[in-house]
C-alpha positions in Angstrom: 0.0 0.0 0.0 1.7 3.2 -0.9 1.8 6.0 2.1 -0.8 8.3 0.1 -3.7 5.8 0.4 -2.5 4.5 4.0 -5.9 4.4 6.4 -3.8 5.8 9.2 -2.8 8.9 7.3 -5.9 9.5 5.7 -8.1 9.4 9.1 -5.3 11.9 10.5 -5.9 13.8 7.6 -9.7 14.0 7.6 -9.3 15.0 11.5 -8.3 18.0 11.3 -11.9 18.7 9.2 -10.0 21.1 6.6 -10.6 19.4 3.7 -12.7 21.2 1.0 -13.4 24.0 4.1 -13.0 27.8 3.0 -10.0 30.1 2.4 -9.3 31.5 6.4 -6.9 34.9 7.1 -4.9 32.4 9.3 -3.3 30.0 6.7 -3.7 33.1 3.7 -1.6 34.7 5.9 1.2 32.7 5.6 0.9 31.7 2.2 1.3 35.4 1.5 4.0 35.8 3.8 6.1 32.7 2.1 5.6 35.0 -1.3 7.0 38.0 -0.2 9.8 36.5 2.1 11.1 34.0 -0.4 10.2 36.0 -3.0 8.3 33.1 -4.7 5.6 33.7 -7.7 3.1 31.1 -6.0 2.8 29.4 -2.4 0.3 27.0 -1.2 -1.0 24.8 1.7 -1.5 21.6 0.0 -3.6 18.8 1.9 -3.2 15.2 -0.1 -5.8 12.9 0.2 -5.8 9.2 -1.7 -6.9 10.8 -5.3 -6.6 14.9 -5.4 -4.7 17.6 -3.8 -6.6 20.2 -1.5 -5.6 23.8 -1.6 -6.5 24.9 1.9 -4.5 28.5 1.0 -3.1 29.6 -2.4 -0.7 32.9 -2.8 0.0 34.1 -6.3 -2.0 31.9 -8.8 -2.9 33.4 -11.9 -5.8 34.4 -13.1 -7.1 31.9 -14.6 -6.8 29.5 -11.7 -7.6 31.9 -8.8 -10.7 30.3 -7.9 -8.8 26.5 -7.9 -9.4 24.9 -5.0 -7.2 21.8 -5.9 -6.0 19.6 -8.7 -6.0 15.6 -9.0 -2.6 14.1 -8.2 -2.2 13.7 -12.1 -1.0 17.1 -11.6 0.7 17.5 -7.7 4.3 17.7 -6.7 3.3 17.8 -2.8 2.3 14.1 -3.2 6.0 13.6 -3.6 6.5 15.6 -0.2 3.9 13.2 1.3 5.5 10.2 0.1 8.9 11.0 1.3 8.3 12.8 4.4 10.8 15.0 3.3 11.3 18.6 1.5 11.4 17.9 -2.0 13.6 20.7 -3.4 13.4 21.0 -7.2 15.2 23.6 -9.3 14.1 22.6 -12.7 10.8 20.2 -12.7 11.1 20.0 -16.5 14.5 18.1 -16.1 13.7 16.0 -12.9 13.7 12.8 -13.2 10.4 12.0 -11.1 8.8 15.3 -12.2 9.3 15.9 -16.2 6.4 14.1 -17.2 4.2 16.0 -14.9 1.6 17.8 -16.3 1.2 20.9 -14.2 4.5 22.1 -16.1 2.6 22.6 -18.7 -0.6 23.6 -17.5 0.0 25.3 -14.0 3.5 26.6 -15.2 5.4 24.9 -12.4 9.3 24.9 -12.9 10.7 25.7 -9.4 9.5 23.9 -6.1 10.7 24.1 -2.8 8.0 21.6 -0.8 7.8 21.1 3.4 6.1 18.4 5.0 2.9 18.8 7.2 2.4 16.9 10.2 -0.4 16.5 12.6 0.6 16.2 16.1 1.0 12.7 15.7 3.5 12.4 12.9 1.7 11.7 10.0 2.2 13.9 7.1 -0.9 15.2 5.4 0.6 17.6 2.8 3.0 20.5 2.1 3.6 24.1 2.6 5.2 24.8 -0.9 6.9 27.8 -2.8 6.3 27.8 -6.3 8.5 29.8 -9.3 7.4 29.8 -13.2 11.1 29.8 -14.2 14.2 27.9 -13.0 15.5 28.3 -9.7 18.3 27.6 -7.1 16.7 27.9 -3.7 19.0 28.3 -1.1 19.9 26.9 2.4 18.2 29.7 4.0 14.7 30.1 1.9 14.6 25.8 2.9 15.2 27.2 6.7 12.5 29.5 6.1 9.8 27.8 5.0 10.6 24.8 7.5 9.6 27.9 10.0 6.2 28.6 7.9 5.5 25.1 7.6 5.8 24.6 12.1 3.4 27.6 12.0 0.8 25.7 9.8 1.5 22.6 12.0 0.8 24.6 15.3 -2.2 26.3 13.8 -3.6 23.0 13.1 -2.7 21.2 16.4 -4.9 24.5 17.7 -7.6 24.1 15.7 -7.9 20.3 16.3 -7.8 20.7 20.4 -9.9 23.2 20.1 -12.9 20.7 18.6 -11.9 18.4 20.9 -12.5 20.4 23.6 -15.9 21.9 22.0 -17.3 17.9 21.5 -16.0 17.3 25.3 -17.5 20.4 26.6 -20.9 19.1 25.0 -20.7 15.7 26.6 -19.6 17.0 30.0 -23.0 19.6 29.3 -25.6 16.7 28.7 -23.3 14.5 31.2 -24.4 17.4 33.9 -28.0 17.6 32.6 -28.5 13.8 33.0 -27.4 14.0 36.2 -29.3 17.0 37.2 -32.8 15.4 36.1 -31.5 12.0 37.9 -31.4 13.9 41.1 -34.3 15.7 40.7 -36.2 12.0 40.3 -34.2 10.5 43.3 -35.4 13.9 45.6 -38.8 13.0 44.6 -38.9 9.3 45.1 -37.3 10.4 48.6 -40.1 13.2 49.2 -43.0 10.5 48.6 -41.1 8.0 50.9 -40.9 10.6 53.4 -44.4 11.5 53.0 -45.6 7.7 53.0 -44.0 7.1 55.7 -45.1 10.0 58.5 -48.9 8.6 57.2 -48.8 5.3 58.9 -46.2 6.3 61.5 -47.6 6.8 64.9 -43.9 7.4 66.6 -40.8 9.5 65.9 -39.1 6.3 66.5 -41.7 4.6 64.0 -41.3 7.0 61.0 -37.5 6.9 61.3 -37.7 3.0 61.0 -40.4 3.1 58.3 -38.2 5.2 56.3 -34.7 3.6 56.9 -36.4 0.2 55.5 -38.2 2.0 52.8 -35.0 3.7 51.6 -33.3 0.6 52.0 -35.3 -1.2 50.2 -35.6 1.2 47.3 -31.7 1.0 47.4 -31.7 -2.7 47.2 -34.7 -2.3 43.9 -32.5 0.1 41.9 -29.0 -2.2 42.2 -31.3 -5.2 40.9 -32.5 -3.6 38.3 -28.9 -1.7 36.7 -26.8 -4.8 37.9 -26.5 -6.0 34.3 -25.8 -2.7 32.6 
């Protein structure tokens, strides 16, 4: 099984509930700031699922494609980046071995790429932060520095956003939780009150309505753990 269609990945990847979600100032952000720092024509934050690549952020597409949301691998480098776990640094695609054939040289104009892997906070990668150039180009030991720096940014924004639905869905839980035991109580009070009641009726003693409504009580005790023993 290759790594893009592993289950594993693919449930980390749908996790983080970002796939086909809208554009958001967070990750534009950055995608913006990897084109101006590196000086790069195009940026993205690719998510790679088992058939297509998701553009979660896009900096500096044409035109014509500004409205893409994505392409199907047929036409990604970032798988590559998936697949490797590693930054795949490519000067000229149209003489890379692995890359030559690919046709988003010719139709998305991509010669230079400079791809870092994303993680989820449990190490599996689910796409790239990428810097994109329509010519040749040499990127250097710093610009790979930099976007390693983008890329942990990306990472730590997505680590947020995924705790952050955690905690929303546990929040809920602990809310009915609360609820259930609210209305629980409520019943048990009552049940108690009509015991109580019950039990100064036919009591002609202090002494008689406290053991009237010990053996009640105990009694009801006894009813309730028969009846959720087997649950």
């Amino acid at each position: 099984m290759s790594q893009i269609a592993d289950p594993a990945r693919l449930d980390a990847l749908h996790a983080t509930q970002l796939l086909d979600t809208p554009p958001e100032q967070d990750f534009d952000r950055i995608t913006r700031l990897v084109c101006s720092l590196l000086h790069a024509d195009v940026s993205l934050i690719s998510l790679v699922d088992a058939t297509r690549q998701f553009f979660k952020s896009a900096a500096g597409l044409p035109e014509l494609l500004a409205g893409c949301s994505g392409t199907p691998l047929t036409h990604s480098f970032c798988q590559y980046v998936v697949t490797s776990e590693e930054v795949l640094d490519v000067a000229d695609a149209r003489v890379h071995e692995t890359l030559k054939n690919n046709p988003a040289i010719q139709d998305l104009r991509v010669i230079a790429y400079l791809g870092v892997p994303l993680r989820t906070p449990e190490g599996h990668v689910i796409g790239s932060l990428c810097a994109i150039q329509r010519t040749p180009r040499v990127w250097s030991e710093g610009e790979r520095d930099a976007l390693k720096h983008f890329a942990g940014i990306v990472e730590n924004a997505i680590a947020l956003r995924m705790h952050t639905a955690k905690a929303e869905i546990l929040a809920e839980k602990n809310k009915l939780l609360a609820n259930e035991f609210n209305h629980r109580a409520k019943n048990l009070l009552a049940v108690v009150r009509s015991l109580i009641n019950l039990s100064a009726r036919e009591a002609g003693t202090r002494e008689q309505l406290i053991a009237t409504l010990a053996g009640r009580i105990d009694a009801y005790g006894l009813a309730h753990d028969a009846l959720t023993a087997d649950r």
